[in-house]
Backbone as a chain_set.jsonl record, in Angstrom:
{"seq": "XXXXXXXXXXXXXXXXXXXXXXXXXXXXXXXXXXXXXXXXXXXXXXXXXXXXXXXXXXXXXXXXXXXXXXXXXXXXXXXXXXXXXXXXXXXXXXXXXXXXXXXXXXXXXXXXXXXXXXXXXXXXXXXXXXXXXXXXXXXXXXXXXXXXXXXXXXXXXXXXX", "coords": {"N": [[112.382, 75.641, 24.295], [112.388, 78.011, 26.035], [115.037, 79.036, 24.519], [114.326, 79.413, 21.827], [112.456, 81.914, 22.246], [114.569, 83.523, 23.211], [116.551, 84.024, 21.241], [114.661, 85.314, 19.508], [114.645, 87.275, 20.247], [116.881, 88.705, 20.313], [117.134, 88.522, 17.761], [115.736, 90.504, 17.262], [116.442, 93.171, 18.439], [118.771, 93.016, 16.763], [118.003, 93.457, 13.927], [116.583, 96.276, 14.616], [118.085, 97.794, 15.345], [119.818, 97.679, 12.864], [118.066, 99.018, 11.5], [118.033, 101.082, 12.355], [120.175, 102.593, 12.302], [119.861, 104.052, 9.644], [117.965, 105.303, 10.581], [116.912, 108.159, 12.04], [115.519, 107.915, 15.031], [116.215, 105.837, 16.002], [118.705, 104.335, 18.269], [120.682, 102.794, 16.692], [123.46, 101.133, 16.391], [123.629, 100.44, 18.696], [121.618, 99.807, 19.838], [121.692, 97.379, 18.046], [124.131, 95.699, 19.025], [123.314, 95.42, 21.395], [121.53, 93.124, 20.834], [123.751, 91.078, 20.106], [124.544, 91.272, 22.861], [122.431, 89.63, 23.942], [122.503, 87.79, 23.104], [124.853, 86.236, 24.02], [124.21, 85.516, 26.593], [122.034, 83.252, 26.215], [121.949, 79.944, 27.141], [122.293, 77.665, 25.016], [123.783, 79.602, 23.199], [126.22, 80.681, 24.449], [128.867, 79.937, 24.631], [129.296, 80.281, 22.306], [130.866, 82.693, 21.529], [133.354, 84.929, 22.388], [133.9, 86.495, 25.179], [136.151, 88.316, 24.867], [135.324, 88.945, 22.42], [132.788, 90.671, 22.307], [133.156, 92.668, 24.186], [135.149, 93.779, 22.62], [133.189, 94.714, 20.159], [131.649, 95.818, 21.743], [133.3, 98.318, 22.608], [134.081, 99.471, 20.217], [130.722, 100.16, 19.188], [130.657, 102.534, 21.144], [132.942, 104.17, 20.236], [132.443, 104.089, 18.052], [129.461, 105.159, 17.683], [129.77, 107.559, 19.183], [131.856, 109.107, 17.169], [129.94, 109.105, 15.171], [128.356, 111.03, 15.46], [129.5, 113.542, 15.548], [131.172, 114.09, 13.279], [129.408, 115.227, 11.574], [129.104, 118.047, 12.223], [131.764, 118.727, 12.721], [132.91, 118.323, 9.588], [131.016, 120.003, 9.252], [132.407, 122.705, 10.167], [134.92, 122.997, 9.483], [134.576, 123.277, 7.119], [133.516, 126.11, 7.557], [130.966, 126.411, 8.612], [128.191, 127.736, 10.806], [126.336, 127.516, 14.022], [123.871, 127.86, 13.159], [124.035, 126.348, 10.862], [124.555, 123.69, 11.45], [122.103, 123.388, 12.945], [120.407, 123.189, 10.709], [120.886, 121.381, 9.771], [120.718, 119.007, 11.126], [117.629, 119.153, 11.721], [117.189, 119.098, 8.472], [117.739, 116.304, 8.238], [115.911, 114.69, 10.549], [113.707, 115.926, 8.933], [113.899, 114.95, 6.563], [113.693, 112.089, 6.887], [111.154, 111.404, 7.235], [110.561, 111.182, 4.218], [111.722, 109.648, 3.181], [114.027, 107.431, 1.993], [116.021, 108.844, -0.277], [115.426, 111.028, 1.335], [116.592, 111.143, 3.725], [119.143, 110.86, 2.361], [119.732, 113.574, 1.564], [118.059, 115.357, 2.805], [119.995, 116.319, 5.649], [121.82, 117.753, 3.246], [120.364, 120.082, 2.575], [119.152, 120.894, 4.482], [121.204, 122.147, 5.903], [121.926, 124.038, 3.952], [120.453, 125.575, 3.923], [120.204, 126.658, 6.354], [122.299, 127.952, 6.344], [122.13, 129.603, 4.639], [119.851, 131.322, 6.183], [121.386, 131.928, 8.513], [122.652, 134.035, 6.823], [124.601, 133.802, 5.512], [126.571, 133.93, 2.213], [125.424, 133.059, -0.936], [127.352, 130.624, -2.239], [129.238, 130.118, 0.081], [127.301, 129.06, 1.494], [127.037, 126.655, 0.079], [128.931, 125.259, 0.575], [129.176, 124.801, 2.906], [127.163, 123.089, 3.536], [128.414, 121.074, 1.958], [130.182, 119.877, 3.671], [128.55, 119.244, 6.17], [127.052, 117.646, 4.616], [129.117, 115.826, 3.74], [130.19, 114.501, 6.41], [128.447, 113.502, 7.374], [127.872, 111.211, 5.523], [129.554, 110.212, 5.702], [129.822, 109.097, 8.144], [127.591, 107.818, 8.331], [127.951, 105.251, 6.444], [130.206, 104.355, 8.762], [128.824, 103.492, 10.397], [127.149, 101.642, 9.123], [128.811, 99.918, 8.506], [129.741, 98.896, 10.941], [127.492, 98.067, 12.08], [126.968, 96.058, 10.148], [129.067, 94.172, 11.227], [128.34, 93.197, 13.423], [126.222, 92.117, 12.979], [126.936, 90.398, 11.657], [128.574, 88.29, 13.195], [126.69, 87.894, 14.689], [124.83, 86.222, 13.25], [127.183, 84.239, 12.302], [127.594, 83.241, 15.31], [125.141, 82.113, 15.549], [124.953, 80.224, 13.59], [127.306, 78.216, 14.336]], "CA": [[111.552, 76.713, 23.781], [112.798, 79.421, 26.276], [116.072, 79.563, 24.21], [114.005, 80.408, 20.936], [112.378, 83.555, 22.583], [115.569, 84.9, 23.353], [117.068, 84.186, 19.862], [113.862, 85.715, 18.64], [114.062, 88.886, 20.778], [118.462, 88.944, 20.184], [117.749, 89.328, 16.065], [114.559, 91.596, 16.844], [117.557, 93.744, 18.686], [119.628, 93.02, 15.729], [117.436, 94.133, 13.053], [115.867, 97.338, 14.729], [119.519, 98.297, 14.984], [120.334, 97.969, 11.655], [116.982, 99.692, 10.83], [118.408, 102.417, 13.449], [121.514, 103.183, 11.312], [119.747, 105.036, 8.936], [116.925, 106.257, 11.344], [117.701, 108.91, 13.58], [115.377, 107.64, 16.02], [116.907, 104.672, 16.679], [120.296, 104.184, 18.5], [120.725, 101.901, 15.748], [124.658, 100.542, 16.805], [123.928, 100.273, 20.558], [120.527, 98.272, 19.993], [122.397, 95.715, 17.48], [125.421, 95.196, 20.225], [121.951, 94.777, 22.686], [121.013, 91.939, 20.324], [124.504, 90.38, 20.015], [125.028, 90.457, 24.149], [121.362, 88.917, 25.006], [122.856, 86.269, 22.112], [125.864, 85.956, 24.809], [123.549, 85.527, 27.683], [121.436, 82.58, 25.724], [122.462, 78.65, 27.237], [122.623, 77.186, 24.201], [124.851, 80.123, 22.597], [126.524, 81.316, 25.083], [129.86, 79.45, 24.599], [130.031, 80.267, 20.588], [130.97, 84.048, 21.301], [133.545, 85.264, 23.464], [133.601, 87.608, 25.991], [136.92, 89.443, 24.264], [134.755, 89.801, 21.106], [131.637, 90.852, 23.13], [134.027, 93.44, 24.238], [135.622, 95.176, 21.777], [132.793, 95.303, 19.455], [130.977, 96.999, 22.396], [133.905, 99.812, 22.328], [133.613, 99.79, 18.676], [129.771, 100.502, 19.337], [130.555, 103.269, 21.28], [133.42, 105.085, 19.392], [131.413, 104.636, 16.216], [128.044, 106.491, 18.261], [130.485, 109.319, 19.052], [132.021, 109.587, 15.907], [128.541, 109.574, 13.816], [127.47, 112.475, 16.039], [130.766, 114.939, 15.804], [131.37, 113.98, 11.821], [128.668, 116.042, 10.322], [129.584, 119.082, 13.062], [133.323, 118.682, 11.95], [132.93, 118.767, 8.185], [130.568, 121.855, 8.84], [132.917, 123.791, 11.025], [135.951, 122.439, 8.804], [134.591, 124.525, 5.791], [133.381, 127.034, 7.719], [129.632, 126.406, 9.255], [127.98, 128.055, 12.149], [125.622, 126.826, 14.606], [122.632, 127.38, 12.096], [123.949, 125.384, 9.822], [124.51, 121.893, 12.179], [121.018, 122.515, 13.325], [119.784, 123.275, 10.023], [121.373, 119.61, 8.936], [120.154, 118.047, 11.558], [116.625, 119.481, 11.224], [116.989, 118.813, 7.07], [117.914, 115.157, 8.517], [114.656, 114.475, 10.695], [112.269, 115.874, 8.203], [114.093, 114.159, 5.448], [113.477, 110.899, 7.46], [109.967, 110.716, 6.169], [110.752, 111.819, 2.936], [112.192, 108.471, 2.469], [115.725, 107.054, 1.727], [116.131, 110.025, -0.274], [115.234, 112.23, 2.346], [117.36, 110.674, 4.568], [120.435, 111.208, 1.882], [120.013, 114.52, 0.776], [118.159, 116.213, 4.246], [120.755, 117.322, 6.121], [122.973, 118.895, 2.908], [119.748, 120.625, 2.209], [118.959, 121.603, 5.476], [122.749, 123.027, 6.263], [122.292, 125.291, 3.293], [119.173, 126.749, 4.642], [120.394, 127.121, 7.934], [123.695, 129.413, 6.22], [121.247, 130.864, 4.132], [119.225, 131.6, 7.219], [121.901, 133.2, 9.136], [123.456, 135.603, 6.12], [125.619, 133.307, 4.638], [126.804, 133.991, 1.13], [125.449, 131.035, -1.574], [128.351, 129.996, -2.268], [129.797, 129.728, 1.178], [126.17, 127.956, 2.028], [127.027, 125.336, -0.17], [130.226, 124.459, 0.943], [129.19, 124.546, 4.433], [126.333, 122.2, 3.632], [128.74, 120.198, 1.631], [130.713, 119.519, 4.757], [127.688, 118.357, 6.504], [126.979, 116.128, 3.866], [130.189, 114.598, 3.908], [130.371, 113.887, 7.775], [126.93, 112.556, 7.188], [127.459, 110.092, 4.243], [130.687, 109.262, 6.874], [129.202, 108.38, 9.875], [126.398, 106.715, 7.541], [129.5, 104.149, 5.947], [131.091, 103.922, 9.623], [127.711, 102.789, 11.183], [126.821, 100.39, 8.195], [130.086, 98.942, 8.499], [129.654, 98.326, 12.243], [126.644, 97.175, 11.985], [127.303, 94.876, 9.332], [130.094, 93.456, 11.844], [127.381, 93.004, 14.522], [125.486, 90.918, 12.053], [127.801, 88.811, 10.845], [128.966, 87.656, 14.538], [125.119, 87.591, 15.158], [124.315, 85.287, 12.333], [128.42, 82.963, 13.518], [127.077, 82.478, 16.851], [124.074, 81.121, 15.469], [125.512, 78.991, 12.841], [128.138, 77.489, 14.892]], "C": [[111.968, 78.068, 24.355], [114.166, 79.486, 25.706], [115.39, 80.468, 22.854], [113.859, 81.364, 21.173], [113.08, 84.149, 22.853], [116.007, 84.929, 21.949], [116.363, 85.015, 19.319], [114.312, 87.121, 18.47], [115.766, 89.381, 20.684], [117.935, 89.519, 18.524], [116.861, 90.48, 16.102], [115.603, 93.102, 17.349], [118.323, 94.238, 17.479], [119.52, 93.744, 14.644], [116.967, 95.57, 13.372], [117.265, 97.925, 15.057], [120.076, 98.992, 13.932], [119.553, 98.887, 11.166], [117.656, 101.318, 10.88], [119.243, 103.24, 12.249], [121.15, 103.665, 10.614], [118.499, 106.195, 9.43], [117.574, 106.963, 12.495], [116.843, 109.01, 14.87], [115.739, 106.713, 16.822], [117.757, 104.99, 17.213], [120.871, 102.723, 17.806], [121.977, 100.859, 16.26], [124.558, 100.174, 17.956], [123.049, 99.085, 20.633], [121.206, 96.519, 19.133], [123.339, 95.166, 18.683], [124.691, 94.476, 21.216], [121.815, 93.141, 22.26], [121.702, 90.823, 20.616], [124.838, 90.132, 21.608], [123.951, 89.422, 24.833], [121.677, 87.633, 24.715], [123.847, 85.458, 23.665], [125.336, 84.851, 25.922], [122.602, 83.904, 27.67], [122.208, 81.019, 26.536], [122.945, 78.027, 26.199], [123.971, 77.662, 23.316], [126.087, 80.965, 22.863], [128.308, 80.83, 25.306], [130.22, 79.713, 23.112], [130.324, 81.815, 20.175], [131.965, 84.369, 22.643], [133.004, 86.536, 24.257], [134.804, 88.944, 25.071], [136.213, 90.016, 22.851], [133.312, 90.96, 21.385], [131.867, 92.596, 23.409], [134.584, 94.888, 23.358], [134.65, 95.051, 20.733], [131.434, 96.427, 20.274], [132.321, 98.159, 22.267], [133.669, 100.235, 21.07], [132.177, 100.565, 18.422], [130.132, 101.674, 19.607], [131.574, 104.452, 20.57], [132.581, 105.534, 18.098], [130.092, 105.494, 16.273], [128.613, 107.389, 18.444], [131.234, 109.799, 17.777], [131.043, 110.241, 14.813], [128.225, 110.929, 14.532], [128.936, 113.693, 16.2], [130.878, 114.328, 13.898], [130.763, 114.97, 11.079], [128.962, 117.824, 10.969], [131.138, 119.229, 12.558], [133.179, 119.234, 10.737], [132.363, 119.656, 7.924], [130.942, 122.868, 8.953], [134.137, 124.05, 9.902], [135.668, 123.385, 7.66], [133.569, 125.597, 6.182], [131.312, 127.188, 8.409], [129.561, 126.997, 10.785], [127.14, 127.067, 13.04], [124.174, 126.525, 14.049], [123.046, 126.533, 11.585], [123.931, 124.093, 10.223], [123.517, 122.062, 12.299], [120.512, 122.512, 12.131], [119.747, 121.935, 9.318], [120.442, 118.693, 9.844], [118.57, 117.878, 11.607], [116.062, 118.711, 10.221], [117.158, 117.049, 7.43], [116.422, 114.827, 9.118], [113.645, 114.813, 9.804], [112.426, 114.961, 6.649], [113.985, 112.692, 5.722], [112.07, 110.608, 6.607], [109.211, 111.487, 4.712], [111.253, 110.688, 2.213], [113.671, 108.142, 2.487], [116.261, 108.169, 1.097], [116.526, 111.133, 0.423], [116.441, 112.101, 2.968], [118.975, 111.332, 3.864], [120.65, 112.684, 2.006], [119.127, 115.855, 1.771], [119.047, 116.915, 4.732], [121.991, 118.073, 4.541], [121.633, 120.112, 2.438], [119.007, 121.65, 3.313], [120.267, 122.613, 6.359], [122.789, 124.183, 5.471], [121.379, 126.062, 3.566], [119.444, 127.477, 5.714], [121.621, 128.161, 7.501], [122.83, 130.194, 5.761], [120.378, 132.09, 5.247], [120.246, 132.722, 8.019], [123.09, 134.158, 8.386], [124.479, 135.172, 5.642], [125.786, 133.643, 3.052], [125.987, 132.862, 0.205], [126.111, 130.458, -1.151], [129.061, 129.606, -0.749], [128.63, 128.66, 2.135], [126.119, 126.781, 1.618], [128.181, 124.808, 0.367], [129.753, 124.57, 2.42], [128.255, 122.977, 4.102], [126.821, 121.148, 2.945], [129.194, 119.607, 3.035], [129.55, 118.571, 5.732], [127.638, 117.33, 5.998], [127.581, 115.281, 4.378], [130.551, 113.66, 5.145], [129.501, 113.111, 8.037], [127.21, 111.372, 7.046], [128.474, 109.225, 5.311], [130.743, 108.831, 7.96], [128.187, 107.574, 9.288], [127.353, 105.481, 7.612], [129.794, 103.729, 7.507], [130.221, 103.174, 9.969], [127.124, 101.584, 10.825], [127.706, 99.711, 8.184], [129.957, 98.551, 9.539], [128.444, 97.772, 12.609], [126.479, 95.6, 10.876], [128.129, 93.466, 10.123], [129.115, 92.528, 12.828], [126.775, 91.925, 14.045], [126.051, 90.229, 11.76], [127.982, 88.047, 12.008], [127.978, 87.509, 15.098], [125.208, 86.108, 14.343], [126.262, 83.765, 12.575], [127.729, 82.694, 13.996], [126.18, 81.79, 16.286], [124.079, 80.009, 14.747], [126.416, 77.871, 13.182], [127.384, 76.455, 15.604]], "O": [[111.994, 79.089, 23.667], [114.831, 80.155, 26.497], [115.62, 81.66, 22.652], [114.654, 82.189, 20.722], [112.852, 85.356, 22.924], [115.804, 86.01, 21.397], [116.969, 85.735, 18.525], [114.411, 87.868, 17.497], [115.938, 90.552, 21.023], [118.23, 90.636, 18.1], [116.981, 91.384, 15.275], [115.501, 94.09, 16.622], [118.521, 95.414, 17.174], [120.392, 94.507, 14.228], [116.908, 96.257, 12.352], [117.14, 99.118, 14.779], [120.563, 100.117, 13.825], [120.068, 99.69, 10.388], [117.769, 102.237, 10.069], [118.931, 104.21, 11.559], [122.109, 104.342, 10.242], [118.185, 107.304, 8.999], [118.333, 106.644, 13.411], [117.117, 109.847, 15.73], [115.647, 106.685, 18.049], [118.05, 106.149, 16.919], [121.387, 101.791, 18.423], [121.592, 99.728, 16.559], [125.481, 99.481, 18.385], [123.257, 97.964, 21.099], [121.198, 95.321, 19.416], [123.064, 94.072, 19.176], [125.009, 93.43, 21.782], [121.936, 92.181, 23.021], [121.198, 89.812, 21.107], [125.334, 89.043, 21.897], [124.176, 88.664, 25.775], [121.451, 86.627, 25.388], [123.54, 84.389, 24.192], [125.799, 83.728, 26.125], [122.407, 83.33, 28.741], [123.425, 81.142, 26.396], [124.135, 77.729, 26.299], [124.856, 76.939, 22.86], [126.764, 81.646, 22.092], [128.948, 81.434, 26.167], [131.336, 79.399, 22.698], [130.169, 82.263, 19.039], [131.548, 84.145, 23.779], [132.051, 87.286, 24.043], [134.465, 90.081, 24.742], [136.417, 91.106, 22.316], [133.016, 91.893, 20.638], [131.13, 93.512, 23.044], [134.516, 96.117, 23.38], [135.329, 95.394, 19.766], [130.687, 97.29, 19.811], [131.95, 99.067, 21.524], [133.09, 101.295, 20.832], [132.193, 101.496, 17.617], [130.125, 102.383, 18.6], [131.096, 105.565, 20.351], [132.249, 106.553, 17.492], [129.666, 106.251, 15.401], [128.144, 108.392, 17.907], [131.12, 110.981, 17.454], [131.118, 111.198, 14.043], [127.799, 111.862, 13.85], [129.046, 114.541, 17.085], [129.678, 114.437, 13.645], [131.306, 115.544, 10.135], [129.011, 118.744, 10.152], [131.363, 120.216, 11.856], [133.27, 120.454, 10.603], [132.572, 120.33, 6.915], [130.502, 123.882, 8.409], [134.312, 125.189, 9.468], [136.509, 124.213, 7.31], [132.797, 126.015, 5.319], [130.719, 128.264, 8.494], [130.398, 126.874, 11.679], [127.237, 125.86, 12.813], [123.474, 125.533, 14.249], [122.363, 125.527, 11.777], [123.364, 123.269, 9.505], [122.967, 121.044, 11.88], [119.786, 121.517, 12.139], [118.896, 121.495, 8.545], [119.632, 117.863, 9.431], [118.098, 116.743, 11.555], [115.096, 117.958, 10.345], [116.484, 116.42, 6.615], [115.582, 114.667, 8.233], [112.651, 114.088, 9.792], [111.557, 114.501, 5.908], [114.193, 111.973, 4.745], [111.919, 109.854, 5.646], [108.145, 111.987, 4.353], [111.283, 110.609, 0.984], [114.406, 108.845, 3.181], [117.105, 108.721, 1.803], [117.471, 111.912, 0.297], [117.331, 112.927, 2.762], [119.77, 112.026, 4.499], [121.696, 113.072, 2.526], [119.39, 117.045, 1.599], [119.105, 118.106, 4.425], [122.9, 118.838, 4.862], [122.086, 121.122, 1.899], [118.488, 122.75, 3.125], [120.132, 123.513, 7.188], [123.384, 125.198, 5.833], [121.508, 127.28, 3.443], [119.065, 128.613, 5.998], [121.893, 129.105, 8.243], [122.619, 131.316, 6.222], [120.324, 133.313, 5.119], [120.049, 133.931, 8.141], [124.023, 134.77, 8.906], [125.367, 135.948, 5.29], [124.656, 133.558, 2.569], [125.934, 131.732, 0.688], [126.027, 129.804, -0.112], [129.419, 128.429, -0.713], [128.878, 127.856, 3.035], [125.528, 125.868, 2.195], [128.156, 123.595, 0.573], [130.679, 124.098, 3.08], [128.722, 121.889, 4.439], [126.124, 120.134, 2.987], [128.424, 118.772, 3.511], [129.718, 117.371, 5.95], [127.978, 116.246, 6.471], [127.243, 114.346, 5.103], [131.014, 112.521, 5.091], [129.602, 112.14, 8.788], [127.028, 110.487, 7.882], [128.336, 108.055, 5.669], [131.629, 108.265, 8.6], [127.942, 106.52, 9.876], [127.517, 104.816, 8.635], [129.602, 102.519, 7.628], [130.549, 101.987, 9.962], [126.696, 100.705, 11.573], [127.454, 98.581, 7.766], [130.032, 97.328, 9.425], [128.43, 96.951, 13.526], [125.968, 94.49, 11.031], [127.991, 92.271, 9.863], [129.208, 91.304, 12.909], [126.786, 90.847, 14.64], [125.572, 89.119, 11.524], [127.488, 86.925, 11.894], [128.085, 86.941, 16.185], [125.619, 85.069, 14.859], [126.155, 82.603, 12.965], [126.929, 81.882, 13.53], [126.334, 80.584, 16.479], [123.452, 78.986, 15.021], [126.417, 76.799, 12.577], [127.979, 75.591, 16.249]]}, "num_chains": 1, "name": "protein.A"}
């Protein structure tokens, strides 16, 4: 019985992870990796996972948390964004959180163009800044869902094996 409660409390890891990845309160990638090492840690499952995979999908974790957080800063600077405009994304990101899935998409390019607008940007140069956001967005979104996806799958192995 004390192996279930860890299994329980490894996918509850697992899942509030995955949840993470599109919430920006979570640390969505770090808590899944949490899930997959308590899996490690387990008697029963603790031989159906190595340590080298254990490993590099913890570096993976952490390149892919520094990547998601310089991506949407990149693609803003890249076509020309200031410092309004990252916070204005990241801003348009938290309030677009409970705005829904939606929100979540379409927050920060909506909050980047406010934030050029805000500090005297042209339109046109407000949208292309806030495209850039976008794009570093939607691309740290993809990297994170992909690495979390990985997390899960080698969650749900171990347990099948």
């Amino acid at each position: 019985m004390g192996d279930t409660v860890w299994i329980i409390l490894a996918g509850l890891l697992v899942l509030m992870g995955a949840i993470g990845t599109i919430s920006p309160v979570l640390p969505g990638i770090p808590m899944s990796w949490g899930g997959l090492l308590v899996l490690k840690f387990i008697p029963s499952t603790q031989d159906d996972i190595s340590w080298r995979t254990i490993t590099i999908l913890g570096i993976l974790t952490v390149v892919i948390t520094i990547l998601d957080n310089m991506l949407p800063v990149w693609g803003t600077k890249r076509l020309g964004g200031n410092k309004q405009v990252v916070w204005g994304a990241a801003i348009g990101l938290l309030i677009g959180f409970f705005l829904g899935p939606w929100g979540i998409v379409f927050g920060p390019f909506v909050g980047a163009f406010a934030g050029g607008l805000v500090s005297g940007t042209q339109f046109i140069q407000a949208v292309k800044q806030a495209a850039g956001a976008f794009a570093g967005y939607i691309a740290g979104l993809v990297l994170k869902l992909t690495t979390v996806g990985l997390l899960i799958f080698f969650f749900i192995r171990t347990l099948v094996l």
